[in-house]
C-alpha positions in Angstrom: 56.9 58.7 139.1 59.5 58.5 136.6 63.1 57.5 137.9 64.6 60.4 136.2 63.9 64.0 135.0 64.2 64.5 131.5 66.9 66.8 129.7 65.1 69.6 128.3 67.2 71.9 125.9 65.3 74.8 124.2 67.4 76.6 121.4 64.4 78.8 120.6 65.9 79.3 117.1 64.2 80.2 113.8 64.9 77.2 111.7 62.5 77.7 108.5 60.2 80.1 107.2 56.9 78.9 105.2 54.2 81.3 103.9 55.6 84.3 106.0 56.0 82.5 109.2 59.0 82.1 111.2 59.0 78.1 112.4 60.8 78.1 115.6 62.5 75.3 117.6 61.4 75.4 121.2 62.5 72.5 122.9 63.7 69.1 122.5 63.0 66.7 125.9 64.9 63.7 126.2 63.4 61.1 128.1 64.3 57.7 129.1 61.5 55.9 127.0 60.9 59.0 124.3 62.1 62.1 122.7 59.9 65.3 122.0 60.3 67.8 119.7 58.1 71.6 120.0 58.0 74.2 117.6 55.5 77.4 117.3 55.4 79.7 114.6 56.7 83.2 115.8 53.5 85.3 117.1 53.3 88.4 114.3 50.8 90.6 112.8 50.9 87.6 109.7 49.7 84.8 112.6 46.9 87.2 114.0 45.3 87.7 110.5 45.7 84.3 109.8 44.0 82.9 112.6 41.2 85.9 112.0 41.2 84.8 108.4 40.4 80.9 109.7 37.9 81.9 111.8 36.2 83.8 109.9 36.5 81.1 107.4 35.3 78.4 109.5 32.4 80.2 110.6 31.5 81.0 107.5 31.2 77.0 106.6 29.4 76.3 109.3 26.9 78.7 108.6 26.7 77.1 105.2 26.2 73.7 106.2 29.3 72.5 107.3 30.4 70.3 103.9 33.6 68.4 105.3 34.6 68.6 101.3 34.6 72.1 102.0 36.1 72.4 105.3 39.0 75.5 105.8 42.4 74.6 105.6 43.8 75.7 109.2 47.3 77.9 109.0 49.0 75.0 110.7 48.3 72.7 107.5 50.6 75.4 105.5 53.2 75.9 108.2 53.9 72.9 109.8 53.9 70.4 106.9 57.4 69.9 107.4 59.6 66.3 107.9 60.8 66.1 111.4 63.7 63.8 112.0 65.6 62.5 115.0 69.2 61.3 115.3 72.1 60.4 117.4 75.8 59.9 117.2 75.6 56.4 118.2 72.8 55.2 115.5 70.1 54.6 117.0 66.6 54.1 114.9 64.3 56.8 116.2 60.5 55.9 115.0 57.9 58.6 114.9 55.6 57.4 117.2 52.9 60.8 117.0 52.3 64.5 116.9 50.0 67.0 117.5 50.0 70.3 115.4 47.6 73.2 115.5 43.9 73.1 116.7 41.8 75.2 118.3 44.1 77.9 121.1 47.2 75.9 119.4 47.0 77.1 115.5 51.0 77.4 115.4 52.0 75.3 117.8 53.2 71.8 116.9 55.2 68.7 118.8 56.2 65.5 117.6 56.6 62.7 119.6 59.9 60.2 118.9 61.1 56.8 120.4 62.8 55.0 122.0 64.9 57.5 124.4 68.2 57.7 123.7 70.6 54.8 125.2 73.0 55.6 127.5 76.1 55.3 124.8 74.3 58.5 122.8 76.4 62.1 124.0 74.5 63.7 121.5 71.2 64.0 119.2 70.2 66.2 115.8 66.6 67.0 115.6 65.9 68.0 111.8 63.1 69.7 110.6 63.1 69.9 106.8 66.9 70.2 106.0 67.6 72.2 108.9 69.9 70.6 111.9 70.5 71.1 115.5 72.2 69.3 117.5 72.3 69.1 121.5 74.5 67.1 123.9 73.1 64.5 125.7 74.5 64.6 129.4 76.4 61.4 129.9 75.1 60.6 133.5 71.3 61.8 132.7 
């Protein structure tokens, strides 16, 4: 059981388009040990062709003998190719420590994993995903 609940701030904000797609920031979770970063792409008529398009793709391959040289490209490879970046106002060295982006029920969904948590001195962090910032305050007695 952990000693404390994370923070959990979600701006749900449109912070990039790629091939059509709206990339939206859904939550950032502080913990004490880690931060996480979620984004989706924003469900539209574009996403439900594309994922028809992919499976239609990939069934087609497999019925062809499943070449991994030849393996679709999934939407996710197109939208979420993006630099993620965490920051704090105190300086901290956030690593990149993994993520997980689309996949089969999860094609434009994506999370990114960061640590260490913030220390306590941080009041506030900037997630950035390719160029575009947002910052949150950190609750001092979190």
């Amino acid at each position: 059981m952990p000693r404390s609940l994370p923070l959990v701030v979600s701006p749900l904000r449109s912070v990039l388009e790629r091939n059509g797609v709206a990339l939206m920031l859904v939550s950032i979770e502080v913990w004490q040990d880690e931060v996480v970063v979620r984004a989706r792409g924003l469900p539209s008529e574009l996403t439900v062709a594309l994922e028809h398009d992919f499976g239609e793709a990939l069934e087609r391959w497999h019925r062809e003998g499943a070449d991994r040289e030849a393996l679709p490209l999934e939407p996710f490879e197109r939208i979420f190719n993006v630099d993620v970046l965490v920051a704090d106002d105190v300086g901290t060295a956030y690593s990149p420590i993994h993520s997980a982006r689309g996949g089969s029920g999860r094609m434009f969904r994506a999370e990114w994993f960061f640590a260490p948590g913030p220390p306590a001195a941080a009041q506030s962090l900037i997630v950035r995903i390719d160029g575009a910032d947002t910052r949150i305050e950190i609750d001092a007695n979190r």
